[in-house]
N, CA and C atoms as an extended XYZ file, in Angstrom:
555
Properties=species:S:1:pos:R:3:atomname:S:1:resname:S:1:resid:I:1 pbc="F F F"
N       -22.711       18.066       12.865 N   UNK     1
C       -23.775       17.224       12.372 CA  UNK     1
C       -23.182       16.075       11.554 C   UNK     1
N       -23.788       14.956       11.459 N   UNK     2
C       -23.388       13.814       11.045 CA  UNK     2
C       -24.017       13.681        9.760 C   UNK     2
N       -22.937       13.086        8.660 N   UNK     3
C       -23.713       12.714        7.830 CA  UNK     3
C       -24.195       11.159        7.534 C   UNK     3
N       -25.405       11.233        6.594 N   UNK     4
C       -26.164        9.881        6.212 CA  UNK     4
C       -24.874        8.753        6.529 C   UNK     4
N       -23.902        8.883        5.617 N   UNK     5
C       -23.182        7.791        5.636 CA  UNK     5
C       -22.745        7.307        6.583 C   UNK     5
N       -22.386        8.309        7.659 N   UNK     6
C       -21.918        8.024        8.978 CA  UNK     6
C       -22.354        7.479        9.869 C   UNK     6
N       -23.871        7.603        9.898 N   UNK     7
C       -25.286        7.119       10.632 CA  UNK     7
C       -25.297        5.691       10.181 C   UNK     7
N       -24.947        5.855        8.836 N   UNK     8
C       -24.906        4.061        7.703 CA  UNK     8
C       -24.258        3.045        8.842 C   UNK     8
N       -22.914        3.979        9.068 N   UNK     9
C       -21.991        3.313        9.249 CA  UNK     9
C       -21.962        2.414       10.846 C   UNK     9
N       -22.269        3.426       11.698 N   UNK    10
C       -22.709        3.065       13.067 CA  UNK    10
C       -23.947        2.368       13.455 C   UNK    10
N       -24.794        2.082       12.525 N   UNK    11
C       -25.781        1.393       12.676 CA  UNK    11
C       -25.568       -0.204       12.068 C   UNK    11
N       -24.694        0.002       10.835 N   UNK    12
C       -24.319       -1.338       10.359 CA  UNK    12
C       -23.314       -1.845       11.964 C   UNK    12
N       -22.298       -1.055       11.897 N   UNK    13
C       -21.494       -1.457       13.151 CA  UNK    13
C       -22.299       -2.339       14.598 C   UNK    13
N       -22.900       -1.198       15.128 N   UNK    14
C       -23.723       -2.273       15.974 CA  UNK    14
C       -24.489       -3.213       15.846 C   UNK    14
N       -25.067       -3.397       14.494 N   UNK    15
C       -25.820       -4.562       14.695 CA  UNK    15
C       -24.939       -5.979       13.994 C   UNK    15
N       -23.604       -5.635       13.859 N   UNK    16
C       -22.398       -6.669       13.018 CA  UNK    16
C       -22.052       -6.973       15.170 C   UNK    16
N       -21.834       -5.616       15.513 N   UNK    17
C       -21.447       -6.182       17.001 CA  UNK    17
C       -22.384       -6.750       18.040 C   UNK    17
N       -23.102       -7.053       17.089 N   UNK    18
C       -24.428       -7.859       18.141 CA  UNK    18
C       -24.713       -9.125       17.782 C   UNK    18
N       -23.861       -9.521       16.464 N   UNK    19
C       -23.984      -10.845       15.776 CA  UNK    19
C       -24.952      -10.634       14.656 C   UNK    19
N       -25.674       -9.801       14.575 N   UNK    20
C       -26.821      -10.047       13.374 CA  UNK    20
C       -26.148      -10.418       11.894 C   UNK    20
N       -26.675      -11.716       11.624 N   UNK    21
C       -25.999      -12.547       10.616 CA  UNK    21
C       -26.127      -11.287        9.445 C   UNK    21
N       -27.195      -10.954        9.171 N   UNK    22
C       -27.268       -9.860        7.956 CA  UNK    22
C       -26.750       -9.244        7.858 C   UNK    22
N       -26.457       -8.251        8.956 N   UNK    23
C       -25.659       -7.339        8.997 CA  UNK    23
C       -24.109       -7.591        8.651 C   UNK    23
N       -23.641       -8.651        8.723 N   UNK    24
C       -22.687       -8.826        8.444 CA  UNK    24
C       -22.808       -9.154        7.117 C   UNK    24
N       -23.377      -10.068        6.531 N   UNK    25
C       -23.938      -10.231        5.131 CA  UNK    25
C       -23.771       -8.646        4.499 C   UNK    25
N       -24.062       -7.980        5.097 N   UNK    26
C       -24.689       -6.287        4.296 CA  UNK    26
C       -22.841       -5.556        4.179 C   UNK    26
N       -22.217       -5.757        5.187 N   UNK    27
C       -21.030       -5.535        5.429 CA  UNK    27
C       -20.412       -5.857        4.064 C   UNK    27
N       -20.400       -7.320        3.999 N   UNK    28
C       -19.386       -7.786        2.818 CA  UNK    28
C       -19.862       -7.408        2.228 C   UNK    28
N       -21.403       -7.604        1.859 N   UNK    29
C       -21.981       -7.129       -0.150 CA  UNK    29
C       -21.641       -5.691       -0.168 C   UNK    29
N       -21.257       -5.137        0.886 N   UNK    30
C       -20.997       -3.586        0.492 CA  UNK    30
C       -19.603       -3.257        0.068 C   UNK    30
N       -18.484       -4.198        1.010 N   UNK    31
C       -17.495       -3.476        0.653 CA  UNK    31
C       -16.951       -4.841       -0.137 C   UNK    31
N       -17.005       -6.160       -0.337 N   UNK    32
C       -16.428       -7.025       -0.916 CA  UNK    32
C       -15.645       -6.946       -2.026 C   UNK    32
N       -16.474       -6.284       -3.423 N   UNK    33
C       -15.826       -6.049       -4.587 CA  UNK    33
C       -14.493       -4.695       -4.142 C   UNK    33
N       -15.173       -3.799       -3.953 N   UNK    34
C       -13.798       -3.129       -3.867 CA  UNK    34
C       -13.051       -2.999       -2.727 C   UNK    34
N       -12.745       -3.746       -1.794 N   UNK    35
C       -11.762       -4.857       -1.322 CA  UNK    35
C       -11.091       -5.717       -1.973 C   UNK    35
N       -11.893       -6.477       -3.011 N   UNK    36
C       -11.019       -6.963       -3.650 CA  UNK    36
C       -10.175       -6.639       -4.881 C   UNK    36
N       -10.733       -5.483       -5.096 N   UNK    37
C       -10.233       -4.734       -6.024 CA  UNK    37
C        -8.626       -4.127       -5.760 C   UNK    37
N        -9.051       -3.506       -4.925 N   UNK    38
C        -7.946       -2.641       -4.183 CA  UNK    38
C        -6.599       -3.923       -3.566 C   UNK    38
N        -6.991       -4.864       -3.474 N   UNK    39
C        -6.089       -6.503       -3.295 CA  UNK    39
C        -5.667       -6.485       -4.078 C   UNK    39
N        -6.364       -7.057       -5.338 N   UNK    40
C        -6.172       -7.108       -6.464 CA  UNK    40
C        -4.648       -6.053       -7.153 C   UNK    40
N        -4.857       -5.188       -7.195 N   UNK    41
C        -3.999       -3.990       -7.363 CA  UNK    41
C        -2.706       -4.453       -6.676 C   UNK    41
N        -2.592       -4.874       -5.488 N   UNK    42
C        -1.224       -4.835       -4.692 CA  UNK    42
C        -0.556       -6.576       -5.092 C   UNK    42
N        -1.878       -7.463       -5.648 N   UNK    43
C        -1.241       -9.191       -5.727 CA  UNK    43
C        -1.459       -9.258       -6.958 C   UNK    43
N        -0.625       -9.596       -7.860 N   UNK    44
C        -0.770      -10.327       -8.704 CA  UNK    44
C        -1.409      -11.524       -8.917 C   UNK    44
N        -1.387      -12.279       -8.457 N   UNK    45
C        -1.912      -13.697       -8.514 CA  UNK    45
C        -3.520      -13.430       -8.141 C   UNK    45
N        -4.596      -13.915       -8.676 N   UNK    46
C        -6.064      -13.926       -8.365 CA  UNK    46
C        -6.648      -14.683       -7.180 C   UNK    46
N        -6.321      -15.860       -7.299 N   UNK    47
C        -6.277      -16.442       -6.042 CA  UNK    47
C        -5.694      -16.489       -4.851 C   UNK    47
N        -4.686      -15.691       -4.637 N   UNK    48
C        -3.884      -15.179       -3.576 CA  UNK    48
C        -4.744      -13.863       -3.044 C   UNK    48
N        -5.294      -12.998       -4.126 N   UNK    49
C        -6.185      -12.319       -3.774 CA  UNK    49
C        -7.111      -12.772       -3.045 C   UNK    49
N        -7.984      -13.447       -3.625 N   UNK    50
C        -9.006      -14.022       -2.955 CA  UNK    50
C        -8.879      -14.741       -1.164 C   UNK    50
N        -7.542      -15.345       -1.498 N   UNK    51
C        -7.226      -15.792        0.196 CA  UNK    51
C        -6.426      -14.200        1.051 C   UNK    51
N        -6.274      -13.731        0.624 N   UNK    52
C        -6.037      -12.494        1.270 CA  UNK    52
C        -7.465      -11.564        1.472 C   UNK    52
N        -8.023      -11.523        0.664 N   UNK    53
C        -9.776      -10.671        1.088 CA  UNK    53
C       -10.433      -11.766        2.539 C   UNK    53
N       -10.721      -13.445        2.096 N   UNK    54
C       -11.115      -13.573        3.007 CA  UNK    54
C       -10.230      -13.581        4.543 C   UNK    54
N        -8.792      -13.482        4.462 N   UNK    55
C        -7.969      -13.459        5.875 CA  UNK    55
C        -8.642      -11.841        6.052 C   UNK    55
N        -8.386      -10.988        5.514 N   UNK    56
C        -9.006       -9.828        5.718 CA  UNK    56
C       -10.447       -9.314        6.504 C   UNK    56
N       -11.203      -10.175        5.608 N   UNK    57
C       -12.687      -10.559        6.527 CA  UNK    57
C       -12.598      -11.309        7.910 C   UNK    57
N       -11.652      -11.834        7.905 N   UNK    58
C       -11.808      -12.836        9.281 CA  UNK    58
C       -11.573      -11.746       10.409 C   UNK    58
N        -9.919      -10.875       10.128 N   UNK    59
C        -9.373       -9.908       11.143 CA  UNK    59
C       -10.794       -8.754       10.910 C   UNK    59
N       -11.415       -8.534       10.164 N   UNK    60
C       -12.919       -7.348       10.303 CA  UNK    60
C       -12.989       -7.727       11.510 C   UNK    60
N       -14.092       -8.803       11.179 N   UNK    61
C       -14.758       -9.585       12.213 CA  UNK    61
C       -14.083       -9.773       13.726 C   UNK    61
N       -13.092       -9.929       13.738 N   UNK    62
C       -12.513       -9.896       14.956 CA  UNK    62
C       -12.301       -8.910       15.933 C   UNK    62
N       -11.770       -7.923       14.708 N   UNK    63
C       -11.675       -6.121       15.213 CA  UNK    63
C       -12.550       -5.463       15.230 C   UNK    63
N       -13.866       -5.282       14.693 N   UNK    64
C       -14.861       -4.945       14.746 CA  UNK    64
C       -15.357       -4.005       15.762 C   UNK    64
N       -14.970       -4.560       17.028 N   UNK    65
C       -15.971       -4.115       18.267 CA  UNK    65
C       -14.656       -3.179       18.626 C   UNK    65
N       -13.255       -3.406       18.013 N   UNK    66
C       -12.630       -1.965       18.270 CA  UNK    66
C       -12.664       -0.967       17.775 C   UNK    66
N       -13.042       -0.428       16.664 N   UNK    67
C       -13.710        0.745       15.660 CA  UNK    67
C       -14.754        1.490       16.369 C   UNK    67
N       -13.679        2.179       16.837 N   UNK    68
C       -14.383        3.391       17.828 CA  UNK    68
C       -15.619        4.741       16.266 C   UNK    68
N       -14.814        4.764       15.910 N   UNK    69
C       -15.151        5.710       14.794 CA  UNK    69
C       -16.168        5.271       13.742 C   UNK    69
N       -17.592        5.107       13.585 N   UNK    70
C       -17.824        4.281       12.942 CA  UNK    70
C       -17.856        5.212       11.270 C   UNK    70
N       -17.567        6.382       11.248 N   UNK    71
C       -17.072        7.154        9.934 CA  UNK    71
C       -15.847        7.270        9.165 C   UNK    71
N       -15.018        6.761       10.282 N   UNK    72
C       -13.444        5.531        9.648 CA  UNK    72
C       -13.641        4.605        9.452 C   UNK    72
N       -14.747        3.986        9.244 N   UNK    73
C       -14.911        2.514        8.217 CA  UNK    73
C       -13.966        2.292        7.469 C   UNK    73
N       -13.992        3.214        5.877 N   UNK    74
C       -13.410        2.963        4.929 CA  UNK    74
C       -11.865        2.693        5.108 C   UNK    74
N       -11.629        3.806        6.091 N   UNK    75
C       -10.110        3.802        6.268 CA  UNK    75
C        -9.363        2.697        6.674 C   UNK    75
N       -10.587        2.343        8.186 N   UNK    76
C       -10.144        0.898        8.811 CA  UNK    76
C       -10.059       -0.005        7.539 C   UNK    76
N       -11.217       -0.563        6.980 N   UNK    77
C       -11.064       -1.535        5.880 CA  UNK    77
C       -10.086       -2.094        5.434 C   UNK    77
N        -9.952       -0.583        4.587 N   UNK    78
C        -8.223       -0.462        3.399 CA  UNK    78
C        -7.048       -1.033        4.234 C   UNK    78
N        -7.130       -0.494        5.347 N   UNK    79
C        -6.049       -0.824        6.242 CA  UNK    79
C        -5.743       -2.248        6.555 C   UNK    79
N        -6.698       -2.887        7.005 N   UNK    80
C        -7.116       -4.168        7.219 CA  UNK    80
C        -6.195       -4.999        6.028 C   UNK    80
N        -6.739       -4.639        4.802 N   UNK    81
C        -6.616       -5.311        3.712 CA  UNK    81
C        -5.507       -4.939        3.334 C   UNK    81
N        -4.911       -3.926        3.456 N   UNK    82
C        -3.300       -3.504        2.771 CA  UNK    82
C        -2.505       -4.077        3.849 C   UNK    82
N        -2.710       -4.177        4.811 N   UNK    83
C        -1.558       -5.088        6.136 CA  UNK    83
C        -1.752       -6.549        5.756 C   UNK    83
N        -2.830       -6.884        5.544 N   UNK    84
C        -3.045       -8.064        5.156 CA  UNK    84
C        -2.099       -8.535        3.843 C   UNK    84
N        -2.465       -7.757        2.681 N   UNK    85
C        -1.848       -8.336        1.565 CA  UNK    85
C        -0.075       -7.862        1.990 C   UNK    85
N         0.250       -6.825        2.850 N   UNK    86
C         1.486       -6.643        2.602 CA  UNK    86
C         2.345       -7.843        3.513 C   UNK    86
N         1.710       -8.434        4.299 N   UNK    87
C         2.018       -9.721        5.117 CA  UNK    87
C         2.175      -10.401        4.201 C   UNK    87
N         1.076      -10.925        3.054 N   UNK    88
C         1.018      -11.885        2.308 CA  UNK    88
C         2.038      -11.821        1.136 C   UNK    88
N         2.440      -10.171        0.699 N   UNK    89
C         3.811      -10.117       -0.083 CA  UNK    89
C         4.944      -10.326        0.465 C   UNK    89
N         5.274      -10.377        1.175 N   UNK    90
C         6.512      -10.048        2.574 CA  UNK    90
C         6.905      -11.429        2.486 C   UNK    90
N         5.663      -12.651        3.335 N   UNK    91
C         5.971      -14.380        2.872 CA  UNK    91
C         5.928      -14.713        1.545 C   UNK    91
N         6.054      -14.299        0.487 N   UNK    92
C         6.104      -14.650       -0.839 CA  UNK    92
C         7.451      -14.182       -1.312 C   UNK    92
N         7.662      -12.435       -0.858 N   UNK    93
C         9.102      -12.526       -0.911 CA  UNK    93
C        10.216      -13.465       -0.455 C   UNK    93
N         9.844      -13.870        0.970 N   UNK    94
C        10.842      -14.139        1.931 CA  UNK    94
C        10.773      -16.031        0.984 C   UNK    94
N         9.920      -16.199        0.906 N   UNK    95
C         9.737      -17.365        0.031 CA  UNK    95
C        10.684      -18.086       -1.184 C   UNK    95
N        10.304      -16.665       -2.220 N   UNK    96
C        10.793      -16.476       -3.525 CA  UNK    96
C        12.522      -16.339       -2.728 C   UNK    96
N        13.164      -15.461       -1.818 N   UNK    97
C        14.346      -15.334       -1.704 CA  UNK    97
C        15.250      -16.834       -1.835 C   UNK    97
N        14.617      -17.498       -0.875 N   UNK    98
C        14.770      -18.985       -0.218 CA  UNK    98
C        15.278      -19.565       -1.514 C   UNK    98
N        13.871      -19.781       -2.592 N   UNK    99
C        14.080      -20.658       -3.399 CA  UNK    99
C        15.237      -20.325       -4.580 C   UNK    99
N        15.612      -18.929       -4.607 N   UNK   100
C        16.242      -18.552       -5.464 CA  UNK   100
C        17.676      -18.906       -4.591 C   UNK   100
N        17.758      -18.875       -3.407 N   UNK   101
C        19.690      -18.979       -2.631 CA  UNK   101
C        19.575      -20.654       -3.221 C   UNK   101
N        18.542      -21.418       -3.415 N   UNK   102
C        18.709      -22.622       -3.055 CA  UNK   102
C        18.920      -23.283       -4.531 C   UNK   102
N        18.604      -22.636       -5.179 N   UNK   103
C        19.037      -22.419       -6.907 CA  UNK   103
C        17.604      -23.695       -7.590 C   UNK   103
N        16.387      -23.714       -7.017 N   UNK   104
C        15.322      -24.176       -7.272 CA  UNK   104
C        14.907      -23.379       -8.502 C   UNK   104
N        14.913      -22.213       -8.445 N   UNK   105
C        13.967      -21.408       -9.554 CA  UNK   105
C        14.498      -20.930      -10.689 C   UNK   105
N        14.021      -21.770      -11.579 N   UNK   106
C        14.514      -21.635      -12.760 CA  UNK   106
C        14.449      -20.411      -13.613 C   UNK   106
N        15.271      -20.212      -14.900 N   UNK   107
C        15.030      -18.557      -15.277 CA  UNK   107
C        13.494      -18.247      -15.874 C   UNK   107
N        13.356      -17.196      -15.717 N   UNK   108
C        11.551      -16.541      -15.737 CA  UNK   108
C        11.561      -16.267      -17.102 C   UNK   108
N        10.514      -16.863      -17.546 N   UNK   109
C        10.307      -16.236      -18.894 CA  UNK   109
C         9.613      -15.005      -18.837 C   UNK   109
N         9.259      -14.587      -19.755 N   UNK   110
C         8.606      -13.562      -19.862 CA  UNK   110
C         8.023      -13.305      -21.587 C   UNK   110
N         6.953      -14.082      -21.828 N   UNK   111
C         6.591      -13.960      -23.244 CA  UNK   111
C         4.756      -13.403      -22.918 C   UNK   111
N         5.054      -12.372      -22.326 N   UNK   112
C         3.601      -11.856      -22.185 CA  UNK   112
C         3.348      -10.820      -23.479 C   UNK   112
N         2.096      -11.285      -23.954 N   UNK   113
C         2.037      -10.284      -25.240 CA  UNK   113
C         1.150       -9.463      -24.743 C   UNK   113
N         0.812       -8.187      -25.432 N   UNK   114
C         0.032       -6.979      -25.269 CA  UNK   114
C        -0.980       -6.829      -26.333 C   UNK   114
N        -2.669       -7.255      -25.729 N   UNK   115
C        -3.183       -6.872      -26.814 CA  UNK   115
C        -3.444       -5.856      -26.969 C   UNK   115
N        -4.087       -5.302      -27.974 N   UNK   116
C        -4.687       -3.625      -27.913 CA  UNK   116
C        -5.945       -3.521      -27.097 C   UNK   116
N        -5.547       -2.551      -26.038 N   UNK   117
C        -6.503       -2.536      -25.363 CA  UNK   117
C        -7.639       -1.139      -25.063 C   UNK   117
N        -8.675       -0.853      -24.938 N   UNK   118
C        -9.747       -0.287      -24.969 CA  UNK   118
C        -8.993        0.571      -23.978 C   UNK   118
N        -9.937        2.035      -22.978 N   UNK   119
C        -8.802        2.690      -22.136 CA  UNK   119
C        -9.176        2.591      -20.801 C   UNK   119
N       -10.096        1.516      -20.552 N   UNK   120
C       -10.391        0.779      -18.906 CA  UNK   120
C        -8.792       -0.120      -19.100 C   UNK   120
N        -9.258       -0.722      -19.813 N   UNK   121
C        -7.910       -2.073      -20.111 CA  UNK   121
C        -6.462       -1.088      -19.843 C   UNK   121
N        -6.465       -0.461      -20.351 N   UNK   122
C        -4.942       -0.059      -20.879 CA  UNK   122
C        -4.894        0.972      -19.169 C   UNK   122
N        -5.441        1.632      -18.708 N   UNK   123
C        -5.225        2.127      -17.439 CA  UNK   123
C        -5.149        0.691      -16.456 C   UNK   123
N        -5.809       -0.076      -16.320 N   UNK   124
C        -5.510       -1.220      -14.980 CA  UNK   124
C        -4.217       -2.245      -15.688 C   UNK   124
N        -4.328       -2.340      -17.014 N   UNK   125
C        -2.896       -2.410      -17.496 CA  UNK   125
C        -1.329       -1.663      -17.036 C   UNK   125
N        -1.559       -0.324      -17.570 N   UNK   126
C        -0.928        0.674      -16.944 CA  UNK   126
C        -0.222        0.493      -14.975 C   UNK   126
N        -1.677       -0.087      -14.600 N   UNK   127
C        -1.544        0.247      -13.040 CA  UNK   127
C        -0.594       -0.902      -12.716 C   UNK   127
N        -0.586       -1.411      -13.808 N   UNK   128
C        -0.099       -3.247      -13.371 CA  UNK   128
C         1.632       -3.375      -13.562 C   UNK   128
N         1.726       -2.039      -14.432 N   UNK   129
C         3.327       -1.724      -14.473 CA  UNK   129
C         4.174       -1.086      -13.581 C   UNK   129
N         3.434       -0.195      -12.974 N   UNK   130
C         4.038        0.418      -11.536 CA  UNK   130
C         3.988       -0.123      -10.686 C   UNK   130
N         5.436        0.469       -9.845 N   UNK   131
C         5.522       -0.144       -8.406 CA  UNK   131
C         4.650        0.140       -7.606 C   UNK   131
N         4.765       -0.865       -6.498 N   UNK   132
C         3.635       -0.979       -5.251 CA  UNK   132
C         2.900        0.265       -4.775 C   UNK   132
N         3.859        0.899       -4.452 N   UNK   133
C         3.194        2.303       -3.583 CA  UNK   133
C         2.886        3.449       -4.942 C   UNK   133
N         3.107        3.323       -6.073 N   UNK   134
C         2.261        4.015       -7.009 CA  UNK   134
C         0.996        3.243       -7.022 C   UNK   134
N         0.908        1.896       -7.555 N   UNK   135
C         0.089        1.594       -8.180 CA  UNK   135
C        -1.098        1.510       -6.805 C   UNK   135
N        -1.013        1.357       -5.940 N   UNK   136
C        -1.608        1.180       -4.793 CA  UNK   136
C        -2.395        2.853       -3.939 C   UNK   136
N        -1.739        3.723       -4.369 N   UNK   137
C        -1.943        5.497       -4.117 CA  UNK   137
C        -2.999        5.627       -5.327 C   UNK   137
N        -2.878        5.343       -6.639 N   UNK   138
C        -3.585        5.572       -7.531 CA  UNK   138
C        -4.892        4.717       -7.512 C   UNK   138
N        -4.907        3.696       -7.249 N   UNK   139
C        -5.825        2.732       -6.985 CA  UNK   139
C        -7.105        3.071       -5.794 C   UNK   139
N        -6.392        3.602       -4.925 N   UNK   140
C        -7.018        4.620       -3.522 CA  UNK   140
C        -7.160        5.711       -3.946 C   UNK   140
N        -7.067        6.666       -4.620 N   UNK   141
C        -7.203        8.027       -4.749 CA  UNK   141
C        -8.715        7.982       -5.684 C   UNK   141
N        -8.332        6.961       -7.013 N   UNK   142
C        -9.106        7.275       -7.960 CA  UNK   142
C       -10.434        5.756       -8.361 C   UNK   142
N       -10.191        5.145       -8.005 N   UNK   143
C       -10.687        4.065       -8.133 CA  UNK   143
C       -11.269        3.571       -6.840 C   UNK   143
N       -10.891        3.784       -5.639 N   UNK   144
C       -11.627        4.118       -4.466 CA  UNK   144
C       -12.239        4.799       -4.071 C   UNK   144
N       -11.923        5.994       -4.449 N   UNK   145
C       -13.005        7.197       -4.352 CA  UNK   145
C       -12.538        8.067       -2.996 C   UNK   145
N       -11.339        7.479       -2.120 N   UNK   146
C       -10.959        7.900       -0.964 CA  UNK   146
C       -10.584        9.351       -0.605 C   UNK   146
N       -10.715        9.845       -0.165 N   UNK   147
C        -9.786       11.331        0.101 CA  UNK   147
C        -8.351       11.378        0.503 C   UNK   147
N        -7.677       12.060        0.482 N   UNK   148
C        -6.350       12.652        0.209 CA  UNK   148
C        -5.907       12.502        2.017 C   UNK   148
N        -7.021       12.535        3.495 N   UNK   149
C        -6.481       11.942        4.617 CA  UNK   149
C        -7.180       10.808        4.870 C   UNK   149
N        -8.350       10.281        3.888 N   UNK   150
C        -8.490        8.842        4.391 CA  UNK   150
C        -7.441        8.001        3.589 C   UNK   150
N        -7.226        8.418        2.347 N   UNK   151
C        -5.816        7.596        1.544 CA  UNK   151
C        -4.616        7.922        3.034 C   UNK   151
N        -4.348        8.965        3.686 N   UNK   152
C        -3.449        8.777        4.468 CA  UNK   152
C        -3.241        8.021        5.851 C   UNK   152
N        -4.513        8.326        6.199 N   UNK   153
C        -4.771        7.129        7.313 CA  UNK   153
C        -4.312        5.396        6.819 C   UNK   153
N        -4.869        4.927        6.197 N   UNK   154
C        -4.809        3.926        5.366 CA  UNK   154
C        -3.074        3.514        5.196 C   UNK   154
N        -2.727        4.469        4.660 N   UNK   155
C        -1.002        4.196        4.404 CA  UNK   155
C        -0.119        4.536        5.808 C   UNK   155
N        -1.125        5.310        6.455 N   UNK   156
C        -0.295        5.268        7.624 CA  UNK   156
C         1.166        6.277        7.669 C   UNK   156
N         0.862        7.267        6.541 N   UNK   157
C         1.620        8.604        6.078 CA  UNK   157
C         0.920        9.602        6.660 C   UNK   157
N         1.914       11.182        6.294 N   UNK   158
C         1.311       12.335        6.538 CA  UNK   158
C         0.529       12.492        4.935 C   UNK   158
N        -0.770       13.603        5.048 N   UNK   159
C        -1.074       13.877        3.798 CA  UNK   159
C        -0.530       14.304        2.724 C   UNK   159
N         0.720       15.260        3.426 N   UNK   160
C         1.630       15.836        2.658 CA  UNK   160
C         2.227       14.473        1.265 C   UNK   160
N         2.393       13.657        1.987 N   UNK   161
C         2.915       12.761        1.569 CA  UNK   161
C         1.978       11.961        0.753 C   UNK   161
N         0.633       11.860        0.744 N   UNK   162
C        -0.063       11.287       -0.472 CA  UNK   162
C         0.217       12.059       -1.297 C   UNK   162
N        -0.111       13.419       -1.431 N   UNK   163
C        -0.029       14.179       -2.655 CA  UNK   163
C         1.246       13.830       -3.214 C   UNK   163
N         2.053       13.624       -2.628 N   UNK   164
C         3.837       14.241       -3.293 CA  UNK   164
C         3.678       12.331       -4.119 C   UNK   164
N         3.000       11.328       -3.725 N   UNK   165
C         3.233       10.205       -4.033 CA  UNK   165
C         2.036       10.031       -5.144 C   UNK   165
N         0.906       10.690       -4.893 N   UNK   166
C         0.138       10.966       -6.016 CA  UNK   166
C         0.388       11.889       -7.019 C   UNK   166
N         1.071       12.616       -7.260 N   UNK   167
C         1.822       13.687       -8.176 CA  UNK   167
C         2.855       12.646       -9.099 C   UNK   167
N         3.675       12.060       -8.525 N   UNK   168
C         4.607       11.328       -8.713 CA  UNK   168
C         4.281        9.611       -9.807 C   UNK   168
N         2.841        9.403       -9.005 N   UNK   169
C         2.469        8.086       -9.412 CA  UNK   169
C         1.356        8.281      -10.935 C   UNK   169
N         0.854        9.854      -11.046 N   UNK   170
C         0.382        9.965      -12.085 CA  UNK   170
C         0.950       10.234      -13.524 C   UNK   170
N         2.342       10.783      -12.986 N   UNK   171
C         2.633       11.310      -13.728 CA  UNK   171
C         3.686        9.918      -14.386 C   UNK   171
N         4.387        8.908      -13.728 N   UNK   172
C         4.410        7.510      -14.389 CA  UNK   172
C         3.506        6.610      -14.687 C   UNK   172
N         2.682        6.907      -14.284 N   UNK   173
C         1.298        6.131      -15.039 CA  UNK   173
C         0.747        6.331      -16.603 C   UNK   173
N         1.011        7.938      -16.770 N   UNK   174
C         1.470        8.472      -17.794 CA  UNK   174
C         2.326        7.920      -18.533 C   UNK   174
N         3.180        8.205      -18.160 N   UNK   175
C         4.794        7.650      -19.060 CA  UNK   175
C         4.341        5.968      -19.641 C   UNK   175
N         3.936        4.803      -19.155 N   UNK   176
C         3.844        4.086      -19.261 CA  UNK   176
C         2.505        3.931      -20.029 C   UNK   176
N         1.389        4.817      -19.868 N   UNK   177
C         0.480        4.530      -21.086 CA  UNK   177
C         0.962        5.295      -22.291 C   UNK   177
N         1.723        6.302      -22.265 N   UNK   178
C         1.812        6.984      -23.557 CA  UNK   178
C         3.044        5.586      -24.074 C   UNK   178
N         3.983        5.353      -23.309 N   UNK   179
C         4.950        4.156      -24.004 CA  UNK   179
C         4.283        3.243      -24.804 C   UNK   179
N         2.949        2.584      -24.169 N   UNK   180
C         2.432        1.532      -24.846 CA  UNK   180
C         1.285        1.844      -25.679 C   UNK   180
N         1.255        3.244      -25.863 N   UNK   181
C         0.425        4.147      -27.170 CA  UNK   181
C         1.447        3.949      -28.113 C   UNK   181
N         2.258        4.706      -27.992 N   UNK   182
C         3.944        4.149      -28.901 CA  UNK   182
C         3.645        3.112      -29.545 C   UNK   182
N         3.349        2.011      -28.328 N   UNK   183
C         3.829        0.298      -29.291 CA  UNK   183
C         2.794       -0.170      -30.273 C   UNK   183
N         1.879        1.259      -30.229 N   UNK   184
C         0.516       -0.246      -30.865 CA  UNK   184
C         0.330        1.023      -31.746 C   UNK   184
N         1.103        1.992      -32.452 N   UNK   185
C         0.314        2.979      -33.485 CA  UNK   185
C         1.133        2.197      -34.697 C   UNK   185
C-alpha cells in the first residue's frame, strides 16, 4: 500500500509532465527552501548558491519525465542538487588551482570574528567548520529529515556507509562546538 506522500508525489509528477504551469510552481514552493538549504551547506558563497539551485531546477525540469519512482522524489532532488553543486565546486577548484600556479592570488586573510552565538547559530556555525562529506551527511540526516537509504541513494554509497560517516561527522561536530564553547566562557 502506498502512502499519502507517495500519491503526493505521482500526482505532482504527472501533472509537472504535462506542463501544468502550477504544478511546477507547487514543485519549487515545496522543495525550494530546502534545496537551498542543503546547497547552501556544500557552497559557501550565497550567490553561487543561488545559481546552483536554479541550474538545479533547470536539470529537474528536464529529467523529470525520467523519474520512474515517483516516492524517490526526495532522493532524486538531493541528487540533482549535490551533482550540481559538486560540478560547481570542482570549476571553482580547478579555477582557484589556475590562479594560484599563476601567482594571481594574493595571501588570504582570515580576520573572521566569532560572535556569541544562540544554539541554531552555533550548530550551522559548527556545520560550516567541517569538511564536505561531514557537513553535507549531517545536513541530510538531520536537517533534511532524510533516512539513512534515502541519505544513501543521494550520495550514491552503501548504507553501511552513511552510518559509519554519520557516527564520524557527529561526533566532530561535537569537537568543534564544545572548542568554540571553550572560546566564549
Amino acid at each position: 500500500m502506498r502512502d499519502k506522500q507517495t500519491i503526493y508525489y505521482e500526482l505532482l509528477l504527472m501533472r509537472c509532465r504535462r506542463g501544468q504551469k502550477e504544478a511546477l510552481e507547487e514543485l519549487v514552493r515545496a522543495w525550494e527552501k530546502r534545496l537551498f538549504y542543503y546547497i547552501r551547506r556544500l557552497v559557501a558563497d550565497e550567490q553561487a548558491a543561488w545559481q546552483i539551485l536554479q541550474e538545479t531546477w533547470v536539470k529537474v525540469l528536464r529529467g523529470i519525465a525520467k523519474l520512474q519512482q515517483p516516492g524517490k522524489l526526495p532522493a532524486w532532488l538531493y541528487s540533482i542538487a549535490r551533482n550540481t553543486a559538486l560540478s560547481h565546486l570542482r570549476t571553482e577548484y580547478a579555477n582557484r588551482a589556475m590562479l594560484e600556479h599563476e601567482k594571481l592570488q594574493g595571501p588570504i586573510e582570515n580576520d573572521l570574528e566569532h560572535p556569541s552565538f544562540d544554539d541554531a547559530e552555533q550548530v550551522h556555525y559548527g556545520l560550516g567548520q567541517l569538511s564536505l562529506p561531514h557537513r553535507e551527511i549531517l545536513t541530510l540526516f538531520f536537517l533534511q529529515d532524510l533516512s539513512t537509504e534515502e541519505i544513501a541513494a543521494v550520495l550514491n554509497i552503501p548504507a553501511g556507509t552513511v552510518k559509519s560517516r554519520l557516527h564520524y561527522a557527529k561526533r566532530a561536530l561535537r569537537t568543534v562546538l564544545e572548542k568554540e564553547a571553550e572560546n566564549y566562557e
